[in-house]
Backbone as CSV, one residue per row, in Angstrom:
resi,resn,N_x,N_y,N_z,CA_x,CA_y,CA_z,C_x,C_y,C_z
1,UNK,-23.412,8.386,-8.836,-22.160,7.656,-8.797,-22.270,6.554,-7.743
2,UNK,-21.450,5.274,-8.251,-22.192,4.399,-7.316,-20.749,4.005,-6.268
3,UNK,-20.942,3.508,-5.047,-20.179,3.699,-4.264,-18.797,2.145,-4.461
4,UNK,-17.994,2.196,-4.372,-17.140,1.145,-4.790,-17.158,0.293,-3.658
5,UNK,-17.522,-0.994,-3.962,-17.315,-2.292,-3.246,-15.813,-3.377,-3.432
6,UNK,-15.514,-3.621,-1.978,-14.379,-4.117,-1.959,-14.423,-5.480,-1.377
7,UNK,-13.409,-6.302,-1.632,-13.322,-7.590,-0.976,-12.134,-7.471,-0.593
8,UNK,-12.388,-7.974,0.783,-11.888,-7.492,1.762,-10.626,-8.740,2.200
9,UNK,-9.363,-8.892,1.768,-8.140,-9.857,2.326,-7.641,-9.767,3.656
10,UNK,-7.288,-10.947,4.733,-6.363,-10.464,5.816,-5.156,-10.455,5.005
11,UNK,-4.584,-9.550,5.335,-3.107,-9.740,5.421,-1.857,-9.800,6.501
12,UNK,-2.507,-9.870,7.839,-2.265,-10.218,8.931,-3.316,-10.593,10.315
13,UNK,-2.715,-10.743,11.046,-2.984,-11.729,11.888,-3.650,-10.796,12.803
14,UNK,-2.805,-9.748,13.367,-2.684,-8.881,14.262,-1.652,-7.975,13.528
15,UNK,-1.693,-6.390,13.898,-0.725,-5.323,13.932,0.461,-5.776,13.780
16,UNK,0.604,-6.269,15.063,1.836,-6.858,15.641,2.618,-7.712,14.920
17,UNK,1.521,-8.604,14.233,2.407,-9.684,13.049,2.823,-8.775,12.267
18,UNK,2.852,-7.329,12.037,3.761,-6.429,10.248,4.980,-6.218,11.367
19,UNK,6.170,-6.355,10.537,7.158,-6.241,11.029,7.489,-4.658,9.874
20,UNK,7.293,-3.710,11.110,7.388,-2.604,10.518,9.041,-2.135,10.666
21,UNK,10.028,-1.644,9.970,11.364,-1.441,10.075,11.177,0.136,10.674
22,UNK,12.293,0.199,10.491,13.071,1.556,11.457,12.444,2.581,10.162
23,UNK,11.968,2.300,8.959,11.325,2.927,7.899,9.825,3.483,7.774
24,UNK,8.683,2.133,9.012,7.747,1.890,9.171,7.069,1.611,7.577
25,UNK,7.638,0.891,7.016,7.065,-0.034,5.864,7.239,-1.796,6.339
26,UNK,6.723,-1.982,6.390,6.288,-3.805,6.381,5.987,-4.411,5.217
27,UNK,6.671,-5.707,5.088,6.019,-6.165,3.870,4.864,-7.474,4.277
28,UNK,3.799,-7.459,3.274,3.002,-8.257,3.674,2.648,-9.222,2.076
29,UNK,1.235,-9.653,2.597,0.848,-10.626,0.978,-0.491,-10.152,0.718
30,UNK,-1.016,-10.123,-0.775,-2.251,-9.836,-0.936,-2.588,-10.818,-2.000
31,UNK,-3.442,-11.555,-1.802,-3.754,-12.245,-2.844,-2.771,-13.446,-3.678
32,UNK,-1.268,-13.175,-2.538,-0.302,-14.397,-2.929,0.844,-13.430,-3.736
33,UNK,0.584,-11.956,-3.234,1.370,-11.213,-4.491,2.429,-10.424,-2.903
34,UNK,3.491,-9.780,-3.285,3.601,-9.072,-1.582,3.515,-7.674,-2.371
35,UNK,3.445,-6.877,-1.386,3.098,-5.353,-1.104,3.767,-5.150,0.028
36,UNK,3.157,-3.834,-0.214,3.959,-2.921,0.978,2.599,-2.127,1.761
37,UNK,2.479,-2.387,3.767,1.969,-1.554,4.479,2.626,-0.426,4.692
38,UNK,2.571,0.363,4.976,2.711,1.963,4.871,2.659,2.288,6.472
39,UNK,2.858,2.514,7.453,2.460,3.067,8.904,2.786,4.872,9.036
40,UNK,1.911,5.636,8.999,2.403,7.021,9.338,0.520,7.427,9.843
41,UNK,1.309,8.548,11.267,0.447,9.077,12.023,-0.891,8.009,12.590
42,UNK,-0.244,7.138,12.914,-1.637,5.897,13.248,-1.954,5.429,12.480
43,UNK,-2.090,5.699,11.098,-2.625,5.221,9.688,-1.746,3.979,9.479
44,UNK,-2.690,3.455,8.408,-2.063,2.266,7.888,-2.292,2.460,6.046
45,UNK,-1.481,2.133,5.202,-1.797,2.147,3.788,-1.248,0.888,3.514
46,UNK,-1.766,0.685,2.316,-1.355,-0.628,1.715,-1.036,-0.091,-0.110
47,UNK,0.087,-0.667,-0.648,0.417,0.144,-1.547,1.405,-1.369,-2.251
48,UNK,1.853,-1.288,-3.500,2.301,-1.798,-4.281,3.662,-2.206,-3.836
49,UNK,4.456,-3.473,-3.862,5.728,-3.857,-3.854,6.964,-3.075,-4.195
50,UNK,7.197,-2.501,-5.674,7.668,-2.086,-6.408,6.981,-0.611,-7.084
51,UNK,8.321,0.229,-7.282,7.898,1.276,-7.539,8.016,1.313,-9.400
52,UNK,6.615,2.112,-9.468,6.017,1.899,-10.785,6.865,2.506,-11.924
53,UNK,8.457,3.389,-11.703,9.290,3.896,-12.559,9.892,2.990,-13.307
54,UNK,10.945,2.576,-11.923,11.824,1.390,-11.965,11.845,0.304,-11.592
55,UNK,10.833,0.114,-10.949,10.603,-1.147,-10.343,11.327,-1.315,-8.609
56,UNK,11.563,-0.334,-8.273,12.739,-0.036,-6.941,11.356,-0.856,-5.837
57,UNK,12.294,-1.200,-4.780,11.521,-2.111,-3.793,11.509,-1.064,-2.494
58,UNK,9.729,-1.003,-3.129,9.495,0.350,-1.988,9.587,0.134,-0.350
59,UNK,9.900,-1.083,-0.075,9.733,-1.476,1.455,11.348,-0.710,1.646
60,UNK,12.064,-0.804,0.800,13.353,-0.313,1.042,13.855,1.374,1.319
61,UNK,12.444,2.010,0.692,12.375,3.164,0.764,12.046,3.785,2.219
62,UNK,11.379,4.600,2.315,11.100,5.492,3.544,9.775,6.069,3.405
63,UNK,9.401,6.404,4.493,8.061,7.998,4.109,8.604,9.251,4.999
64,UNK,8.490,9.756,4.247,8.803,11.558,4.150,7.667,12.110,5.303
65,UNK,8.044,13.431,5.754,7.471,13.830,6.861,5.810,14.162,6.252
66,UNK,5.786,14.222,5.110,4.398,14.718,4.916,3.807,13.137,4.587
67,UNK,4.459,12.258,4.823,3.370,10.853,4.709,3.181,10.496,3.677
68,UNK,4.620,10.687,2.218,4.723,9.965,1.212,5.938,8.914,1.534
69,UNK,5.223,7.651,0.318,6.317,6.622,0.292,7.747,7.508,-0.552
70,UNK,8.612,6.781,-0.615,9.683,7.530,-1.197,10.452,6.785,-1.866
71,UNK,10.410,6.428,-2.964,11.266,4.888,-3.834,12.917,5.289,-3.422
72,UNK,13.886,3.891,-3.309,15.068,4.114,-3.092,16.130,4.350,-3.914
73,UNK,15.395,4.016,-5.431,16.570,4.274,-6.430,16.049,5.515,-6.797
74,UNK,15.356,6.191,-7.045,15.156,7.664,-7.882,14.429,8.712,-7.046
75,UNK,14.468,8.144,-5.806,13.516,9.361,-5.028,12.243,9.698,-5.503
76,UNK,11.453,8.748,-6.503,9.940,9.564,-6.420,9.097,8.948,-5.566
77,UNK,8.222,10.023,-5.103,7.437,10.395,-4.179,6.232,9.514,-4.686
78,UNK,5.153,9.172,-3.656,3.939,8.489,-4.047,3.204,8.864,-2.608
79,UNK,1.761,9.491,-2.505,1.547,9.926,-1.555,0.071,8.399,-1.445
80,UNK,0.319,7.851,0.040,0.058,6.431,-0.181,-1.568,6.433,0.084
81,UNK,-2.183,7.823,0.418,-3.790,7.309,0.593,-4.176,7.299,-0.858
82,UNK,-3.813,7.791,-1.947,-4.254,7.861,-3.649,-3.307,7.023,-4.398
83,UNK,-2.310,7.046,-3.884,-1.626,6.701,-5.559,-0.832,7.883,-6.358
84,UNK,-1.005,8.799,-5.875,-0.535,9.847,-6.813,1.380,10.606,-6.835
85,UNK,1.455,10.731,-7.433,2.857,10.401,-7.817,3.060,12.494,-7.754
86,UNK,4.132,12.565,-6.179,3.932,14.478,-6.000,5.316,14.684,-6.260
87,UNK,6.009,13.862,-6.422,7.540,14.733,-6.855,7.464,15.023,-8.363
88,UNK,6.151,14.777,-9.571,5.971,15.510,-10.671,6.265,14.726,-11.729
89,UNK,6.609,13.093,-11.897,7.038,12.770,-12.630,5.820,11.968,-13.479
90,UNK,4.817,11.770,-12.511,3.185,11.504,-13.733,2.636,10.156,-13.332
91,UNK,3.594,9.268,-13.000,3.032,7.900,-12.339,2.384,7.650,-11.230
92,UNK,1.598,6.531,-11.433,0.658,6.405,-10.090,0.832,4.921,-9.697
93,UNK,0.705,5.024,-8.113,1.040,3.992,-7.227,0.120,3.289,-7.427
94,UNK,-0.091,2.026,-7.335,-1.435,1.252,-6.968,-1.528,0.788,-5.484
95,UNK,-2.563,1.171,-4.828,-2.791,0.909,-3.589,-4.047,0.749,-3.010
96,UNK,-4.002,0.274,-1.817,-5.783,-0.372,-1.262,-5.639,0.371,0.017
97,UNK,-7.051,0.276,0.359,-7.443,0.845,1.720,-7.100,-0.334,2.475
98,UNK,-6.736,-0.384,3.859,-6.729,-0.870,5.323,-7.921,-0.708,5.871
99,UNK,-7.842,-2.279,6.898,-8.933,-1.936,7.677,-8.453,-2.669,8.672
100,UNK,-8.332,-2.368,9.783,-7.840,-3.263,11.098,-8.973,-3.385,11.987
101,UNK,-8.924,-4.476,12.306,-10.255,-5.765,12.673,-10.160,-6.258,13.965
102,UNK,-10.866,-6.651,14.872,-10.710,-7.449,15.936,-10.018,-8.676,15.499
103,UNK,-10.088,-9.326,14.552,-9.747,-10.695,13.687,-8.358,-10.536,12.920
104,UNK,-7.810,-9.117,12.736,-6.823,-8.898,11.709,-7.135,-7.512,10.985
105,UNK,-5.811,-7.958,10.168,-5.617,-6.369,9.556,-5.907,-6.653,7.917
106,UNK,-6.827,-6.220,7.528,-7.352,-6.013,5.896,-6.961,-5.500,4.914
107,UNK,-7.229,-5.577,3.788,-7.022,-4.655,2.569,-7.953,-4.745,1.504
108,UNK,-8.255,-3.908,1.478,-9.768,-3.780,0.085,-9.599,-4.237,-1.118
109,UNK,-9.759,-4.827,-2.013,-9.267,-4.807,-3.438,-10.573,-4.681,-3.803
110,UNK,-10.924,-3.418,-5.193,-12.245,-2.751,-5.523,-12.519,-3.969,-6.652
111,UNK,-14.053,-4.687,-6.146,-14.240,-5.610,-7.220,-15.187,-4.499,-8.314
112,UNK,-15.056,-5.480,-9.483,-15.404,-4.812,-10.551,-15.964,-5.824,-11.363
113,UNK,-17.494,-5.719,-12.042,-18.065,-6.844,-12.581,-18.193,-8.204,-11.493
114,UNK,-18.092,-7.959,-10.675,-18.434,-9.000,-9.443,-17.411,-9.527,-9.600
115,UNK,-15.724,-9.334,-10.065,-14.621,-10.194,-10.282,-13.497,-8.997,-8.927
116,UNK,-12.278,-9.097,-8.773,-11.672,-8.931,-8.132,-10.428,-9.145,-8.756
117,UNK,-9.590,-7.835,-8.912,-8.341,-8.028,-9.607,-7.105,-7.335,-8.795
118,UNK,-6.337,-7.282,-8.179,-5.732,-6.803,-7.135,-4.620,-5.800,-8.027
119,UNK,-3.908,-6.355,-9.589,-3.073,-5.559,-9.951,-3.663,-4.784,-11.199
120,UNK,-5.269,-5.079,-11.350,-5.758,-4.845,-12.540,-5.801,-2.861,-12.325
């Protein structure tokens, strides 16, 4: 199995540039698109704008003590290092790894065929 290669976006400047709310979600840009950083236990995630049910604007949401995002119109759960959708309803988040840099704070998008698709 071969190991997945990423190209690597700033999406900030410094830490300090995510204006994380009283929620600790920040919104940022990837590729000209916005998303949502994630902050729980030191971690950083990077995860999709909108939640994949209804479209609910996950920066508006929260994370739950076990370190899922939490959409604001229907309460489902998305646990932000996978994607995976734990309150049972079957959908999956799309989200990238972080990487915080002497230079800034990153986000992976997994190229594929030597191309790079951020919502593919």
């Amino acid at each position: 199995m071969s190991e997945k290669k990423y190209t690597w976006h700033k999406i900030a400047e410094h830490i300090g540039e995510l204006d994380f709310a009283d929620n600790n979600i920040a919104e940022a840009e990837l590729g000209g698109k916005k998303i949502c950083v994630g902050k729980f236990n030191d971690s950083l995630f990077a995860f999709a704008y909108k939640c994949p049910h209804a479209g609910g604007i996950l920066a508006k949401g929260y994370i739950d003590a076990l370190g899922n995002v939490v959409c604001p119109l229907h309460r489902y759960k998305y646990d932000m290092k996978n994607g995976r959708n734990v309150s049972g309803e079957g959908y999956y988040l799309k989200h990238w790894p972080v990487e915080t840099r002497d230079d800034g704070v990153y986000a992976g998008v997994e190229e594929r065929g030597g191309l790079w698709n951020i919502f593919g």
